[in-house]
Legacy VTK file of the C-alpha trace (Angstrom):
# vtk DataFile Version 3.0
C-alpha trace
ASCII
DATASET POLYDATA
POINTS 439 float
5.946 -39.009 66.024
7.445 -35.119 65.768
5.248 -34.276 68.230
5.616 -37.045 70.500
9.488 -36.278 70.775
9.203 -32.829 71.149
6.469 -33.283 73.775
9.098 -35.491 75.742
11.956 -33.304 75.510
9.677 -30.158 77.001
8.499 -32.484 79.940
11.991 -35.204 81.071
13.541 -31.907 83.089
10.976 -32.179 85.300
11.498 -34.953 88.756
8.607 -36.738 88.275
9.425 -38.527 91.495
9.088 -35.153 93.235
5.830 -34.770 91.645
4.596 -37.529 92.514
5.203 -36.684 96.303
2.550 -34.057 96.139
0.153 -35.734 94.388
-2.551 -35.546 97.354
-5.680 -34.614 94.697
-7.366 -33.933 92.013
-9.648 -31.028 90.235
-13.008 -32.773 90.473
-15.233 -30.858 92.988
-18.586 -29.815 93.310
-19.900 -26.623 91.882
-22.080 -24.021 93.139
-24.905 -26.108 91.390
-23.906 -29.087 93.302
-22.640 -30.524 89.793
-19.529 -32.441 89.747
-16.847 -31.157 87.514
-14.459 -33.339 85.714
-11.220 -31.811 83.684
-9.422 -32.927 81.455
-6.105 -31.617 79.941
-5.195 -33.164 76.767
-2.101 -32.291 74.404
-4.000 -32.198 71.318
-4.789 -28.976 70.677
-4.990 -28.926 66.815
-8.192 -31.251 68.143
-9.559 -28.537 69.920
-13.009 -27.836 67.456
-13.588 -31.591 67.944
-13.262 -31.460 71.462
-15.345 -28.345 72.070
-17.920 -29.522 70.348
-17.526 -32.965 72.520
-17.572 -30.839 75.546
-20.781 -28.838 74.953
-22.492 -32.372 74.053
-21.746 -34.022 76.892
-22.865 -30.668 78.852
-26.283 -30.719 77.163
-26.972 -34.138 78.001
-25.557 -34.694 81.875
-27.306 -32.705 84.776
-24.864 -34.145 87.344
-21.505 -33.751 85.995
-19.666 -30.474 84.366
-17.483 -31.418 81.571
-14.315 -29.185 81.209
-11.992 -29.948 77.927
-8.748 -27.843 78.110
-6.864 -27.833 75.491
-3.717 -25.839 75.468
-0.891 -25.305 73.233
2.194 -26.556 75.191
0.416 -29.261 78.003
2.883 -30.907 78.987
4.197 -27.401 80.489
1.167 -26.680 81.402
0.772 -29.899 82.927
4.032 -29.248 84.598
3.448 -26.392 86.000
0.372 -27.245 87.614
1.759 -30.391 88.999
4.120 -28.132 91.002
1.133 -26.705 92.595
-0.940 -29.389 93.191
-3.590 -28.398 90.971
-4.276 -31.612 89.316
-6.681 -32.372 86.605
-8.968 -35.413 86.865
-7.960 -36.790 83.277
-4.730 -36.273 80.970
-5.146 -37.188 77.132
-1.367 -37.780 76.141
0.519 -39.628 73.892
1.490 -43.852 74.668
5.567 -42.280 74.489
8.119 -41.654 77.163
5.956 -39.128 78.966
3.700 -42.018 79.892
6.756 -44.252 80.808
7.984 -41.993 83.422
4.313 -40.954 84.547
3.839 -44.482 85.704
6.858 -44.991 87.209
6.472 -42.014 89.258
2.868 -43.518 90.240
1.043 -40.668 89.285
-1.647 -43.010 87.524
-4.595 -44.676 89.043
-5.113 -48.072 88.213
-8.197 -48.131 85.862
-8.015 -51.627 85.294
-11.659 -52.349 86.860
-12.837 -49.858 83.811
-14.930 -52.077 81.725
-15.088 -49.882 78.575
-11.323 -51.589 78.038
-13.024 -54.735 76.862
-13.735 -52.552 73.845
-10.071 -51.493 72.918
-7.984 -53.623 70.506
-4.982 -55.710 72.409
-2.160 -54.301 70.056
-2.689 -50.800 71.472
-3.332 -52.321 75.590
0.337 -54.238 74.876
1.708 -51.351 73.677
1.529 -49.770 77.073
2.240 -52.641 78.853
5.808 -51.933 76.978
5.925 -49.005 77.476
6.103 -50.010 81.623
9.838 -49.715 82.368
8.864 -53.083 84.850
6.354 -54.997 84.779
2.869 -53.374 87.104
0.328 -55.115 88.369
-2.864 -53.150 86.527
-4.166 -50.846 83.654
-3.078 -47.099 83.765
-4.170 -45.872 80.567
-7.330 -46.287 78.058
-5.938 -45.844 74.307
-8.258 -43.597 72.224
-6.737 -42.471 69.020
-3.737 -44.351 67.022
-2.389 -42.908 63.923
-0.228 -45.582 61.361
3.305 -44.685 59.454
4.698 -46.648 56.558
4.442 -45.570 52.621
1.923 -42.808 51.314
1.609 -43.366 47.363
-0.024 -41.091 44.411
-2.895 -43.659 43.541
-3.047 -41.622 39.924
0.004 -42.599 39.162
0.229 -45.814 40.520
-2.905 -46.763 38.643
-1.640 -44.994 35.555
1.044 -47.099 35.282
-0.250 -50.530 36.445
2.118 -50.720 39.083
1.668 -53.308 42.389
1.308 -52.917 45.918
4.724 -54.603 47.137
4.241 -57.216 49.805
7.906 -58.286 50.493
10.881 -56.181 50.981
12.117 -57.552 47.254
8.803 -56.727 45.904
9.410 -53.305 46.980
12.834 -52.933 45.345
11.433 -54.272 42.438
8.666 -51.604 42.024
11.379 -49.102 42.965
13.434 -49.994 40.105
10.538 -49.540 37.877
9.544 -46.291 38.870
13.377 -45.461 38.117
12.900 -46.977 34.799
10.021 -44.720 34.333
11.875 -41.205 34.514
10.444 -41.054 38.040
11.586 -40.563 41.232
10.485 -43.146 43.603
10.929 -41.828 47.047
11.027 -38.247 48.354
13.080 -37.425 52.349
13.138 -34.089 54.338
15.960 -35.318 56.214
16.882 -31.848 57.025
14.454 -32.071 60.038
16.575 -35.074 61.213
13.048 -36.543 63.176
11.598 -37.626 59.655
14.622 -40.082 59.777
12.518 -41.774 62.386
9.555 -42.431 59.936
11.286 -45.106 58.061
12.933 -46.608 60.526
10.479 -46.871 63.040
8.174 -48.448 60.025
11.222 -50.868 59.405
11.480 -52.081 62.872
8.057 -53.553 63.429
8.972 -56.165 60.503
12.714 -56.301 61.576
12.785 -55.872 65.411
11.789 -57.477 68.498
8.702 -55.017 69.628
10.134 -55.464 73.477
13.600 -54.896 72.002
14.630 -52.002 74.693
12.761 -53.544 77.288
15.439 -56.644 76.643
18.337 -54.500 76.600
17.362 -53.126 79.774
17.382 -56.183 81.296
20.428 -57.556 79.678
19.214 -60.033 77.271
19.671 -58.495 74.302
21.837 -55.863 72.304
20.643 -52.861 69.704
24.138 -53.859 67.629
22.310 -57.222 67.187
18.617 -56.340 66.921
18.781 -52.767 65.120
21.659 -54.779 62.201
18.831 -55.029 59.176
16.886 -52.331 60.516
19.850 -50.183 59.787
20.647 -51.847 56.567
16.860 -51.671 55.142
16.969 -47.643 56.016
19.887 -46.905 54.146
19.098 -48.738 50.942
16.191 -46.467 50.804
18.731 -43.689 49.850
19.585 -45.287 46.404
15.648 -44.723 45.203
15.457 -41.228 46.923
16.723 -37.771 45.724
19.831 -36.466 45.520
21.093 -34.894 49.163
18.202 -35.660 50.929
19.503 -34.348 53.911
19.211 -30.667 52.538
15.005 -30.649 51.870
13.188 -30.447 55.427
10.048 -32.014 56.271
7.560 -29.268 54.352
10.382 -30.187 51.158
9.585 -33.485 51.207
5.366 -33.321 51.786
5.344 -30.507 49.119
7.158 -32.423 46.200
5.082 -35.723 47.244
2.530 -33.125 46.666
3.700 -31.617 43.791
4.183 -35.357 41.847
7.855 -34.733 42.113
8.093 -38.446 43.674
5.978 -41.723 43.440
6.457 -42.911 47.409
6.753 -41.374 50.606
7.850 -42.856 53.546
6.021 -41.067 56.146
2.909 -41.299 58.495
-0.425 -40.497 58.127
-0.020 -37.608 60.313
1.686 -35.505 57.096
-1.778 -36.378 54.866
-2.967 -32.715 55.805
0.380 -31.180 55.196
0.481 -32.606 51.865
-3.141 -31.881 50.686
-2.516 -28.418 52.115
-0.290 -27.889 48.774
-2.497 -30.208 46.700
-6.362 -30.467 47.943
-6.929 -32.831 45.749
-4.314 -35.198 45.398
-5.416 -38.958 45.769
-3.625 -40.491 48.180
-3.147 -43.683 49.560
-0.777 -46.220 51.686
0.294 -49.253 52.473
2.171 -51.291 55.179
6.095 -50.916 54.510
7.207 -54.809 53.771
10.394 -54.750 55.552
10.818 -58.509 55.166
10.473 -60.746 52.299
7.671 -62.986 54.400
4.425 -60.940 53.633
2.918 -62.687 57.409
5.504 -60.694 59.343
4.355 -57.370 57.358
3.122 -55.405 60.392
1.696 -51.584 60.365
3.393 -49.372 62.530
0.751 -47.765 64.435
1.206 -46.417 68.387
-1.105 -44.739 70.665
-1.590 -41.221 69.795
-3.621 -39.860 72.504
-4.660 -41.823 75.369
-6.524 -40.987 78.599
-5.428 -41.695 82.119
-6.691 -40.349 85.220
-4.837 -38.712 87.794
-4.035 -40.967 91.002
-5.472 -38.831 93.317
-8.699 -38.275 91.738
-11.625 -39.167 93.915
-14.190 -39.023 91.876
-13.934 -41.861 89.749
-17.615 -42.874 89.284
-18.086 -39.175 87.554
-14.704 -39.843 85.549
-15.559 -43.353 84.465
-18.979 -42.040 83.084
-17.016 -39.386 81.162
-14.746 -42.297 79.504
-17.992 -44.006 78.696
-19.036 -41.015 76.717
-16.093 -40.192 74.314
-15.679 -43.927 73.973
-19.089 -43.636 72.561
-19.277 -45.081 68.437
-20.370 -41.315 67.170
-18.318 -39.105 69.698
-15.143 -41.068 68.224
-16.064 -41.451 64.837
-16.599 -36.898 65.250
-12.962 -37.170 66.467
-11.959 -39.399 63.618
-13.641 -36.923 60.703
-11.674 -34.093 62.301
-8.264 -35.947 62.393
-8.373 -38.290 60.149
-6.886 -40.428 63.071
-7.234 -44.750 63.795
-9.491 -45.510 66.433
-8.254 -47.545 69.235
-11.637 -49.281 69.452
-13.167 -52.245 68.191
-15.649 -51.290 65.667
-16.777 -50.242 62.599
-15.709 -46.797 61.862
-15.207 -45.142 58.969
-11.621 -44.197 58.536
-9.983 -41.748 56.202
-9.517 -43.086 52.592
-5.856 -42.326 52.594
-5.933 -45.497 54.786
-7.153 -47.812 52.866
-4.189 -49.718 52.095
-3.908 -49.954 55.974
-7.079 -50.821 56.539
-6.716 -55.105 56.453
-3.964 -54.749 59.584
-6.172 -52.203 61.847
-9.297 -54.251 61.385
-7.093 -57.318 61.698
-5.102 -55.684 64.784
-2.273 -56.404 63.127
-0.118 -53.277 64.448
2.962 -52.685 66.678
4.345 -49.558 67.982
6.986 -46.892 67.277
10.325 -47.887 68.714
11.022 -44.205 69.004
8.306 -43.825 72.130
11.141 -45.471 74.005
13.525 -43.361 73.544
15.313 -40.849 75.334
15.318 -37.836 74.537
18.179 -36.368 75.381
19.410 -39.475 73.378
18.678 -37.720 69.724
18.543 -40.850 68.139
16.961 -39.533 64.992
20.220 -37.524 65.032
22.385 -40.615 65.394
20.034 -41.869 62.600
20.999 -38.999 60.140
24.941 -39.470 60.765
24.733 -42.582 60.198
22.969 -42.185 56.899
25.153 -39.533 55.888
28.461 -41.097 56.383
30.117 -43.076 53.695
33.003 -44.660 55.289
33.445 -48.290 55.302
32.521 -48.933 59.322
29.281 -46.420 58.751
27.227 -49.620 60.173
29.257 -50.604 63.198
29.897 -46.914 64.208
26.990 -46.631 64.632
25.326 -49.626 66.040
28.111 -49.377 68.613
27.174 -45.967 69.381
23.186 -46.764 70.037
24.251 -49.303 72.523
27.115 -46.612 74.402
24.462 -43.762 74.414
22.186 -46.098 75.806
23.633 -47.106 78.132
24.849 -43.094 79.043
20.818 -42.060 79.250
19.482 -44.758 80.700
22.285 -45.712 83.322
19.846 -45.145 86.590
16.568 -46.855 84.760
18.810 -50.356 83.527
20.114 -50.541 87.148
16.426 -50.591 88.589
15.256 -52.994 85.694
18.436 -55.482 86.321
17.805 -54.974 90.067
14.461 -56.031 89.702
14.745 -58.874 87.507
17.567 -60.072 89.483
15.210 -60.262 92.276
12.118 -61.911 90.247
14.432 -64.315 87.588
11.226 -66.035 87.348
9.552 -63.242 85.020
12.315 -63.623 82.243
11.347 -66.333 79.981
13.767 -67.757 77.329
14.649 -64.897 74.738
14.445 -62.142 77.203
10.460 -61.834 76.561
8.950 -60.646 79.736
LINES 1 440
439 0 1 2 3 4 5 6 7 8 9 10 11 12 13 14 15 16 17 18 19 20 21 22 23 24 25 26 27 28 29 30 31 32 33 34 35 36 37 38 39 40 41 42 43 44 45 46 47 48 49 50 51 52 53 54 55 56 57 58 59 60 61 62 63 64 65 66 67 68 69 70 71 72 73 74 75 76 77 78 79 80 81 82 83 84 85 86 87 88 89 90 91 92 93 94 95 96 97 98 99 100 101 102 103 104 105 106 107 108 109 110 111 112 113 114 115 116 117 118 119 120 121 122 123 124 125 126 127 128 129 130 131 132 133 134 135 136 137 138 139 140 141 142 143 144 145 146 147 148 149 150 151 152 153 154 155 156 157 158 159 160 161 162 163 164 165 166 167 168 169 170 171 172 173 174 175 176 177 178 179 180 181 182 183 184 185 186 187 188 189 190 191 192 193 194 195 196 197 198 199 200 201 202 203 204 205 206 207 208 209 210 211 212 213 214 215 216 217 218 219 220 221 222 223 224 225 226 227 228 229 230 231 232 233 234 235 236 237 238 239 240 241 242 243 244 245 246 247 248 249 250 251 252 253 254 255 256 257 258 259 260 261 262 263 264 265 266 267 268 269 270 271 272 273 274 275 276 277 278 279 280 281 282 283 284 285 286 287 288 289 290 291 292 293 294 295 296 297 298 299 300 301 302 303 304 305 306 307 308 309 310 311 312 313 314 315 316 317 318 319 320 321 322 323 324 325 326 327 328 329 330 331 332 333 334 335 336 337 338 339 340 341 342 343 344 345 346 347 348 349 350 351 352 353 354 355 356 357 358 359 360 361 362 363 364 365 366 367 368 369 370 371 372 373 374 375 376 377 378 379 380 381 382 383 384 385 386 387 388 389 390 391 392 393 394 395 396 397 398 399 400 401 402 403 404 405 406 407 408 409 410 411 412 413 414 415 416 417 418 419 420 421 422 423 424 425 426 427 428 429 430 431 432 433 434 435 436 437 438
């Protein structure tokens, strides 16, 4: 998530719609050797072991095709920069966030939809980018590869030491809460300080508690935040009652070192912080579970999004050499490498073997049981996880409707030019709105 917002305020200067005006190519050319040579720029680079080693497989075992995995530190940049010129590559690997949103509708993407490895990817992750499509398009522009899942890390030693449960209702959770409380222990540690770990509770919250679609709905006028974001605001602030005192004064490596440390029961937090935390404590046994934000356990749902994703350029015209690329890192033992290296969730259907510290999370990913991070749909310049710390911070009477008003205004503000095209379109296809504003 951190890296997915940061990634999207480094890349929404750019006019994509420029960009996509020069789009007349991509890298994929023969070599000297008569080999075709397929890049890739991906925006992964604490990945880049796994993908070397990926590369000089596929390298090894492919006469016709040269394989070239870049992996640099600031892509989208990168990525920028080189759009600027013209110098495409024939596949990005990038997050399923706002990057992607404003990729497609600048139709830089090819439609891939005639791929047939998609067959193998789960349909949570597929309908996650079909939400992420500011209107609806006809096609598939992106093959999800990697997921990673948020919701409550625990210290299995102590959990097992005392003989406490695995809540599956939001009750059930203030319950154990209250027991850990009872127990001299502090239930839940926050690094609000770094105001984008605000965003790993609530994003958690609002796959129980919120309409998946929700900002696709407000875009098109059938729905408000001040209506749909109510007990998804509500839920995050009672957290604050089990947490520390001052949370917002510990920052993000606060919070992972005293989970580490056994300074706190819970953490609210994705598994993207496991190597963080077992940085401080190697051998700390961890594990998680889905955070029931509702008190029916069937509408318990993980909150898991597309973490890297690959989508080929739209002027790439060698598509029979990229395709057979795909094919290969969708490939059971090339992703399961990936996996062992990143202790990631595989977007395929399959049997993998998947970090331990998942195994509380294990049920809903076999199950496909997942929805995405609201947060991939917003703004940047928006700050919502910002708005998210004021609003947790301030004790006044109207802290709730302050601020539920304000995530409509701001809205609004950012997205004034993209709800005009979605409200023109709709107005001129009424027939794709069906009752409750689902598209």
């Amino acid at each position: 998530m951190k890296k997915h917002m940061k990634a999207a305020a480094g890349f929404l200067s750019v006019s994509l719609a420029a960009i996509a005006a020069l789009t007349t190519g991509c890298s994929s050319d023969k070599n000297a050797d008569g080999k075709t040579r397929v890049e890739i720029v991906h925006y992964k680079p604490e990945a880049v072991k796994a993908f070397e080693a990926l590369e000089e497989k596929f390298n090894a075992t492919h006469d016709d095709i040269e394989l070239v995995i870049d992996s640099p530190n600031d892509a989208m940049t990168i990525l920028k920069t080189r759009f600027i010129r013209e110098d495409y590559p024939d596949i990005i690997g990038i997050g399923g966030d706002i990057n992607y949103s404003n990729f497609l509708d600048a139709d830089m993407l090819m439609d891939i939809s005639d791929y047939e490895g998609l067959s193998e990817i789960k349909e949570s992750y597929l309908r996650t980018d079909k939400e992420l499509e500011f209107i609806p398009m006809d096609g598939v522009f992106a093959v999800p590869y990697m997921a990673n899942a948020a919701g409550v890390l625990y210290n299995k030693d102590i959990f097992q030491e005392h003989g406490w449960r695995i809540p599956t209702t939001l009750d059930e959770f203030y319950q154990l809460c209250e027991e850990i409380q009872a127990e001299g222990i502090l239930p839940l540690y926050f690094g609000f300080k770094d105001t984008w770990t605000t965003l790993a509770p609530w994003n958690a919250i609002c796959v129980d508690l919120a309409p998946s679609d929700i900002c696709s709905r407000v875009n098109n006028g059938t729905a408000t935040f001040a209506e749909a974001y109510r007990p998804v605001a509500e839920v995050t602030r009672s957290l604050l009652q089990y947490a520390q005192p001052d949370p917002f004064a510990y920052s993000y490596n606060d919070a992972c070192t005293a989970f580490a440390r056994g300074q706190s029961a819970m953490y609210v937090i994705g598994s993207y912080a496991v190597p963080q935390i077992k940085s401080v404590n190697p051998d700390m046994n961890i594990d998680s579970f889905v955070f029931p934000g509702s008190n029916d356990p069937e509408e318990n749902i993980l909150n898991s999004g597309n973490d890297l994703q690959w989508s080929v350029m739209a002027g790439c015209e060698n598509k029979e050499a990229v395709y057979e690329v795909l094919d290969f890192l969708y490939e059971d033992e090339n992703i399961q490498t990936y996996l062992d290296d990143q202790s990631a969730v595989p977007c395929k259907k399959g049997d993998f073997e998947l970090p331990p510290m998942l195994d509380g999370m294990k049920s809903y990913i076999e199950n496909d049981k997942m929805a995405d991070y609201q947060d991939h749909h917003y703004p940047a310049e928006m700050a919502v996880d910002a708005m998210i710390q004021t609003y947790l911070m301030d004790e006044s009477e109207d802290a709730l409707e302050t601020f539920l008003a304000k995530f409509d205004t701001d809205w609004a503000r950012y997205n004034r030019d993209l709800i005009a095209k979605v409200q023109k379109f709709y107005g001129e296809h009424p027939e794709l709105l069906t009752e409750g504003g689902e598209e």
